[in-house]
N, C-alpha and C positions, 0 to 999 in steps of 0.2 A: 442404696444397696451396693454393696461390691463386689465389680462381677470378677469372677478368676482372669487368669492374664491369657489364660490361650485364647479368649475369647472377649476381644475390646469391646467396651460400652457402645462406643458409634456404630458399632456392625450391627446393632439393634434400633438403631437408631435410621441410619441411612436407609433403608429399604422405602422407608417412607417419605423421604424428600427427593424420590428420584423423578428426575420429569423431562426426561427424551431419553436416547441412545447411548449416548458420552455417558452420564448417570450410572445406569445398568450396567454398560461394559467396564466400567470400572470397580463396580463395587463389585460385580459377577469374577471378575480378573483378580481383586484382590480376596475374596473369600477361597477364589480357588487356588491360592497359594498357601494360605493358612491352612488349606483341608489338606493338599496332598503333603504336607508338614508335620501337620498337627492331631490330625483324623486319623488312628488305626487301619481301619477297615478302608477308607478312600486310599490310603498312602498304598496299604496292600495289594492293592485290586490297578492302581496303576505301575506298582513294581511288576504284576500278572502281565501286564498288558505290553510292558517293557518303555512304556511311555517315559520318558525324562520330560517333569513339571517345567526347568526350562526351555523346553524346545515350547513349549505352548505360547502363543502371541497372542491369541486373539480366542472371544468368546465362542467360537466356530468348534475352533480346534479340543475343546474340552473336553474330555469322556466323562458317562455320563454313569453313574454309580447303577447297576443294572436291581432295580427295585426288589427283586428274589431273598437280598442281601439282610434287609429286614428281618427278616422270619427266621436265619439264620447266627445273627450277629448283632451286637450290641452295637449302633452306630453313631457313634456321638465324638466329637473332640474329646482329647485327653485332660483333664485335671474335669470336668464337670460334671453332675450329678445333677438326676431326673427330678426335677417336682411332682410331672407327672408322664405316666404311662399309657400312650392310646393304643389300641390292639384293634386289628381287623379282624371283621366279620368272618367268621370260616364254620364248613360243615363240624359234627362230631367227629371228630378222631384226624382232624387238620391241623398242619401247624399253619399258626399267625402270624402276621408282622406285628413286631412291637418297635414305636416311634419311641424315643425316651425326650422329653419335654423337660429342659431346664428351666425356660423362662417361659410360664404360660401368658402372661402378659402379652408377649410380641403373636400369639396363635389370637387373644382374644383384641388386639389391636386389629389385626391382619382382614380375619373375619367381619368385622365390625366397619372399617374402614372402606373395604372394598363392598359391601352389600346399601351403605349407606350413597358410597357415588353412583350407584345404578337406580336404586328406588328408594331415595330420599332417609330422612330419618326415621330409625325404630320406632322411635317415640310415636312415630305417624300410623302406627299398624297395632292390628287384636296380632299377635300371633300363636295359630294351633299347631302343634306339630305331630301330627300322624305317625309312631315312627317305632311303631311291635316290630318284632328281632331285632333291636338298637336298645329300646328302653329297659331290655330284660338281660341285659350286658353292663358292667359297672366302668367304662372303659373306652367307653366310644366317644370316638373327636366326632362325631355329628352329633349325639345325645348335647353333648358338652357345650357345644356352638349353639343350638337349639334354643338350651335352658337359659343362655346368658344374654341371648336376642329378647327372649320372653322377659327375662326379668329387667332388661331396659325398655322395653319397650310401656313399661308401667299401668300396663290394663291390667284390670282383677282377672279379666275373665282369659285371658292368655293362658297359657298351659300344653302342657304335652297329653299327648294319648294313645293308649295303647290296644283295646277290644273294642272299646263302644262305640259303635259307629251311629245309633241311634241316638246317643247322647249329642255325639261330635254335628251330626246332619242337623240334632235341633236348635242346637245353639249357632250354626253357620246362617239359619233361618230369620236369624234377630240380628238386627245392626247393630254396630259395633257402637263403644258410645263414645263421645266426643271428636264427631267427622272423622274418625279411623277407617281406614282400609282395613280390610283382613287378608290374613299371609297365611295359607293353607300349605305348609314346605310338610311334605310326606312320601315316604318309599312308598316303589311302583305301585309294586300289588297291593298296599294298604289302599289308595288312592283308587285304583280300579274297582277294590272291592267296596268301599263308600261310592264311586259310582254306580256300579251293579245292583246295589241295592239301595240308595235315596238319590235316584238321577232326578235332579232338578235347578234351575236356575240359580246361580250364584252370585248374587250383586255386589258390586265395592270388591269383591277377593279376589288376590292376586294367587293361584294355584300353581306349586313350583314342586317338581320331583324330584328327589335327591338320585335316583336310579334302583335299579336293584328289583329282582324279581323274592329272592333268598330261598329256594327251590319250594316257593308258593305256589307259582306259576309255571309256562315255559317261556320260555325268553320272548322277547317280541321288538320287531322296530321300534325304536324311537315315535316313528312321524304315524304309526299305527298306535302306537299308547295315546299320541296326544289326542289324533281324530277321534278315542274313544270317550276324552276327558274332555274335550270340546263338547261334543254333543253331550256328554251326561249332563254338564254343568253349566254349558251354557255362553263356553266367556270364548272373548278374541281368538288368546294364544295361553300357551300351555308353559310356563316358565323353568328352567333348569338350573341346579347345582351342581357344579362338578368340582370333586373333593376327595382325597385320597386321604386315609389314615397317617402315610407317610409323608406329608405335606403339610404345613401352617396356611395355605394361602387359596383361596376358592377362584374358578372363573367361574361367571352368570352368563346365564343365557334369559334373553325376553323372549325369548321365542322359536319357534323350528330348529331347536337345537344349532344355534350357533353361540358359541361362546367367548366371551372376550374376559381376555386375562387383565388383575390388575398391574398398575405401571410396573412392580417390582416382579412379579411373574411373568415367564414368556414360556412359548411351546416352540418346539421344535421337531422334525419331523425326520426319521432315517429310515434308510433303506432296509425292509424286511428280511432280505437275504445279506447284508453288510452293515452289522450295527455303526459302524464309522464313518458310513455315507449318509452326507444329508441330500435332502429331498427338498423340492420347491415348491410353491406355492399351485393349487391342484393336482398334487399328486397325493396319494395313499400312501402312508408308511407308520411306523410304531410311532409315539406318542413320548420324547424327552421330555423334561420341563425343569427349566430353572427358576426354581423359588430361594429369593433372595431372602425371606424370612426362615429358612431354613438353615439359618448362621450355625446352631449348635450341631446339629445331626448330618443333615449334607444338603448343597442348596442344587444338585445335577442328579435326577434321578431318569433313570429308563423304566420307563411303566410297559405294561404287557396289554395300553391299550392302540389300539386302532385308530385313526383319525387325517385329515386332510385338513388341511391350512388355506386361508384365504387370502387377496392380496393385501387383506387391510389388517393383518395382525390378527383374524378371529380363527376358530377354527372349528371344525365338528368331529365330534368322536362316534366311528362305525363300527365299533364292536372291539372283539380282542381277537389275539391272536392264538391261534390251535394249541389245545392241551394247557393253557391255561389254568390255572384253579379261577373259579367263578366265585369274586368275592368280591365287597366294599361300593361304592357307589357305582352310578352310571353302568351296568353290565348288561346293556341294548346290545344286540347280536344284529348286526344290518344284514 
């Protein structure tokens, strides 16, 4: 395939052979010169800012495309055209973001690659996916992600679901066949609401939330969702996805909502009142992140979540910040 010239084959390529520091800060250093180049909307937005791309030296210094810009503006390098288009979750009479997706390939590499180094191969798992207000949208990167784990994963009995909880509870009841785990990935309140009503032990299944209440519920801590999925069902720890419509690249969490990013993504942490200042490790501030699979559209986005950073590279996300619109994964209010 021949990819257009604003956009070189190895920048789809690299994200995935990166493997320390050096790595990342180069490919992050040279994608960020193609964007404020080559990107409309990024080159815009640091003209705004009065930022000169040469004065930037180092992956510190980067501004970070402030994620609102989505919803607004078509954000993609110049000469490329969408395969496909993800759109967030939003109430009626909201407007969305929409991601425009040239090479869906590098989003089902991304996905696939990083869920595999955490809990082994698909192949190894039944996977259900719980996932009403997702599945009744023609457009959702988690639907998307979902279906295409399901269909590697090669069980018949794999599959999405959408009302029948009775259905979903009887077949979690029957082991999976050929030594499979089962992958139980489903938005909050679905997941709550199969606990509420078939709370009982769950053997072999790995139970993972993608977030999101979708004005089901009212919001709720994290570490109060899991304690309720712990006891319905029975298991250790309570597992996490964290994944934005505007991003190709997932971190996982095994547990108490800590999340580690893969090699080619990083998070980064700024001051609430100085988006320009960064923040250290144990302090609270807004939620950057650069994803280097995000070559076509922008790989520096400022998310509107909350979150605190560990020393070891993970981090945990506490909610969002004020006035907000309450949409897309992970939207735990700490």
């Amino acid at each position: 395939m021949t990819r257009p010239s604003t956009l070189p084959a190895s920048f789809l390529e690299r994200p995935f052979a990166v493997r320390g520091d050096q790595d990342f800060n180069a490919l992050a250093m040279d994608l960020f010169h193609l964007h404020a180049e080559r990107n409309p909307v990024y080159h815009a937005y640091l003209q705004a800012l009065r930022r000169d791309p040469a004065a930037i030296r180092t992956v510190e210094d980067i501004p970070f495309l402030p994620i609102g810009l989505f919803r607004t503006h078509r954000v993609l390098l110049e000469g490329l055209e969408a395969q496909l288009r993800f759109a967030s979750s939003g109430t009626t009479g909201t407007v969305t973001s929409t991601h425009h997706v040239p090479f869906p390939e590098v989003y089902e590499r991304s996905f696939r690659t990083s869920f595999e180094a955490v809990y082994g191969p698909v192949e190894g798992y039944r996977v259900l996916a719980l996932l009403p207000a997702y599945l009744e949208r023609p457009d959702s990167s988690l639907v998307y992600m979902a279906e295409r784990l399901i269909q590697a994963s090669g069980d018949p009995e794999s599959g999405t679901w959408l009302h029948d909880l009775d259905g979903l509870a009887e077949l979690l009841q029957r082991p999976a066949s050929g030594g499979r785990r089962t992958l139980l990935l489903g938005v909050t309140f679905a997941l709550l609401d199969l606990a509420e009503r078939h709370p009982r032990p769950l053997r072999d299944t790995l139970v993972m939330e993608t977030g999101g209440m979708k004005g089901r519920r009212p919001e709720m801590v994290r570490a109060e969702v899991h304690t309720l999925l712990k006891e319905a069902f029975q298991v250790d720890a309570v597992h996490s996805e964290y994944g934005m419509t505007e991003l190709l690249s997932q971190a996982w969490s095994t547990g108490a909502g800590v999340f580690q990013c893969p090699p080619w993504m990083r998070v980064l942490l700024r001051e609430p009142n100085d988006p320009l200042a960064r923040l250290g490790p144990g302090r609270t501030g807004g939620i950057d992140i650069i994803d280097l699979c995000n070559a076509a559209s922008c790989p520096f986005i400022s998310t509107q979540d909350l979150g605190r950073s560990l020393t070891d590279g993970r981090f945990e996300v506490l909610g969002r910040f004020d006035h907000s619109d309450l949409r897309g994964c992970n939207l735990m209010v700490a």
